[in-house]
C-alpha positions as CSV (number, residue, x, y, z in Angstrom):
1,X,-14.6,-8.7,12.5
2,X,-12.1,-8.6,9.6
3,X,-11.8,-11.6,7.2
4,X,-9.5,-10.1,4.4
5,X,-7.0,-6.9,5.1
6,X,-5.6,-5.2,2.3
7,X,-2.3,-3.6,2.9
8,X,-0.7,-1.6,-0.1
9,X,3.1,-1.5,-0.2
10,X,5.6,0.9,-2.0
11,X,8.6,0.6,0.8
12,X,7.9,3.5,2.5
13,X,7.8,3.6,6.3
14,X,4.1,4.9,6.2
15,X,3.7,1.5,4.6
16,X,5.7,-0.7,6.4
17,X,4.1,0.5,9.3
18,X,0.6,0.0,7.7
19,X,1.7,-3.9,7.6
20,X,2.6,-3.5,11.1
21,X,-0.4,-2.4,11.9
22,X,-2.0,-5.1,9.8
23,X,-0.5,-8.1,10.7
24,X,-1.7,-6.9,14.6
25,X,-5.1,-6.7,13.4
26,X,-5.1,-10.2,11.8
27,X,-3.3,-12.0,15.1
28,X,-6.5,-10.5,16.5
29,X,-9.4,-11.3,14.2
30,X,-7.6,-14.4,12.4
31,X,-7.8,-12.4,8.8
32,X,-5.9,-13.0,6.1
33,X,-3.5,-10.2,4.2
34,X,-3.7,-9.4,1.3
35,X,-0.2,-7.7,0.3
36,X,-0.6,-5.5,-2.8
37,X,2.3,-3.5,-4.5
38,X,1.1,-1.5,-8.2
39,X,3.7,-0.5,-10.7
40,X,2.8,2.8,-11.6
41,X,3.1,2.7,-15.7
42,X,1.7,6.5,-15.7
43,X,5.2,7.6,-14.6
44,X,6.8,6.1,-17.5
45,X,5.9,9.0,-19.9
46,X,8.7,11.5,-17.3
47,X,11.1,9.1,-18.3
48,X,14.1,9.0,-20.8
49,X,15.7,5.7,-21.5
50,X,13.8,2.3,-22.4
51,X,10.3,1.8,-21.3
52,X,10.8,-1.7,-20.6
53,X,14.2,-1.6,-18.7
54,X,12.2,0.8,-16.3
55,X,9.3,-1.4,-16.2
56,X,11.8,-4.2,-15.4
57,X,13.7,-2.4,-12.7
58,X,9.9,-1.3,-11.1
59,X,8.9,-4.9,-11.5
60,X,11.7,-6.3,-9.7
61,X,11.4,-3.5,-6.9
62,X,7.7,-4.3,-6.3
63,X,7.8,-8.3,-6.3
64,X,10.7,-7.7,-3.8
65,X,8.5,-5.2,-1.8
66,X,5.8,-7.8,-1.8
67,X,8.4,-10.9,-0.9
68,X,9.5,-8.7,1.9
69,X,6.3,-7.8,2.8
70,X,5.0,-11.4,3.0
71,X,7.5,-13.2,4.7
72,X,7.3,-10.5,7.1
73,X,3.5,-11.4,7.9
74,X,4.1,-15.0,7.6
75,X,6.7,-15.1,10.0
76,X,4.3,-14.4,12.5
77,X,2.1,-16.8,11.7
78,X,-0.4,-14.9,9.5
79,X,-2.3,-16.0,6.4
80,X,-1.4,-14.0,3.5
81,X,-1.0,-13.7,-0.3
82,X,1.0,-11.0,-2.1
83,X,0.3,-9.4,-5.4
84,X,2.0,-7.2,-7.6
85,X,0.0,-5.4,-10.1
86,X,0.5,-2.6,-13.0
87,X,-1.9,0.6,-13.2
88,X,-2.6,3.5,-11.3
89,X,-2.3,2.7,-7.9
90,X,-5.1,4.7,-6.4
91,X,-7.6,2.9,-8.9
92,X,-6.2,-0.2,-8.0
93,X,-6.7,-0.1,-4.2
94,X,-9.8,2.0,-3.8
95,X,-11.7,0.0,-6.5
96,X,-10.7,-2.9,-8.0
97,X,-8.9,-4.9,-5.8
98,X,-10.8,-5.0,-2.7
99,X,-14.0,-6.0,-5.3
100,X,-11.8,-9.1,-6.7
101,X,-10.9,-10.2,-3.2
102,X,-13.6,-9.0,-0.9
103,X,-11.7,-7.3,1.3
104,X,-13.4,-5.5,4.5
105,X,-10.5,-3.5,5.6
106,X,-7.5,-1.7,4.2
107,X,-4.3,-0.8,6.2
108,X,-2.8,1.8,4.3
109,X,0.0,4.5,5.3
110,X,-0.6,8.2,5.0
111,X,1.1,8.9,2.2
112,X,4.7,7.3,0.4
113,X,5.0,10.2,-2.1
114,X,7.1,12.4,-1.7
115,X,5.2,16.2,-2.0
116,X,5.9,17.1,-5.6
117,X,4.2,13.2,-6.2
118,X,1.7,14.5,-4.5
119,X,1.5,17.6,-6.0
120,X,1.4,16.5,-9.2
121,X,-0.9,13.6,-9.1
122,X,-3.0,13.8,-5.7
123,X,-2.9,11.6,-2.6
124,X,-3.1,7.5,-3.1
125,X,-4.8,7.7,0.3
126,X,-6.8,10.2,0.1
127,X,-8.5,8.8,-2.9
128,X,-8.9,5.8,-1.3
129,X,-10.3,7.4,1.7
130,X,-12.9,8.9,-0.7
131,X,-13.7,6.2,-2.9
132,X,-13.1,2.6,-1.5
133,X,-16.1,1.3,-0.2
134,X,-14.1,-0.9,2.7
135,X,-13.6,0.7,5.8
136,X,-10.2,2.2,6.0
137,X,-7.3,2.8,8.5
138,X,-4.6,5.6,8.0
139,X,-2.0,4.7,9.7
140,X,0.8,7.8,10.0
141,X,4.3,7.0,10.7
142,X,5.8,10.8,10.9
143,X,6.5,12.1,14.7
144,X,4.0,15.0,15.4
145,X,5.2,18.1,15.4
146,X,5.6,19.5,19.3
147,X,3.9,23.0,20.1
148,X,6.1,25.5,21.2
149,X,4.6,27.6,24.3
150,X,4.3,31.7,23.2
């Protein structure tokens, strides 16, 4: 049913979860993973010090995201490649990825902003709800919260 998954990763548990999730799915439909973690260079202009020691530090935190991420997924047997690429992330995984690497599905966790991200620049996922033309799954890794009886 699915022959290439695309799961973004930025080390939140929302994420982690999504490869989870993903790596499921592919034991099930024999698809291959695509692991994707984007360096955010927007951020860079809220930022004092050198451009390209941050750049460095965020380069080495997402190829170590991705390592992580694709080990995990091999490990289990799974076909998979992991990328890291620089841009805005939403862009990235709504649009141009999945187009480069036909993907048919993306695994991606509700959100790994924290809410003044969010606030600030919009939802990842919710843009890529909107605009990715690959089906989707959400996958939410925060505990509902329990109704309390009047």
């Amino acid at each position: 049913m699915y022959r290439n998954i695309l799961v973004p990763l930025d080390g939140s548990s929302n994420s982690k979860r999504a490869l989870d999730e993903a790596i499921d799915l592919s034991s099930k439909f024999g698809s291959k993973i695509f692991i994707l973690s984007v360096i955010n260079d927007s951020n860079l202009i809220f930022t004092t010090g050198s451009p390209d020691m941050i750049l460095q530090g965020l380069h080495s935190n997402a190829e170590e995201v991705a390592a992580n991420g694709k080990k995990q997924a091999a490990d289990r047997g799974i076909a998979v490649e992991a990328f890291v690429e620089r841009g805005i992330p939403k862009q990235i995984i709504a649009e141009q990825f999945p187009k480069e690497h036909d993907i048919d599905l993306i695994v991606i966790g509700k959100s790994g902003a924290d809410a003044f991200d969010r606030l600030l620049i919009g939802s990842t996922t919710s843009y890529v709800v909107r605009r990715s033309k690959a089906k989707i799954l959400v996958i939410n890794d925060e505990e509902p919260e329990e109704t309390k009886e009047n």
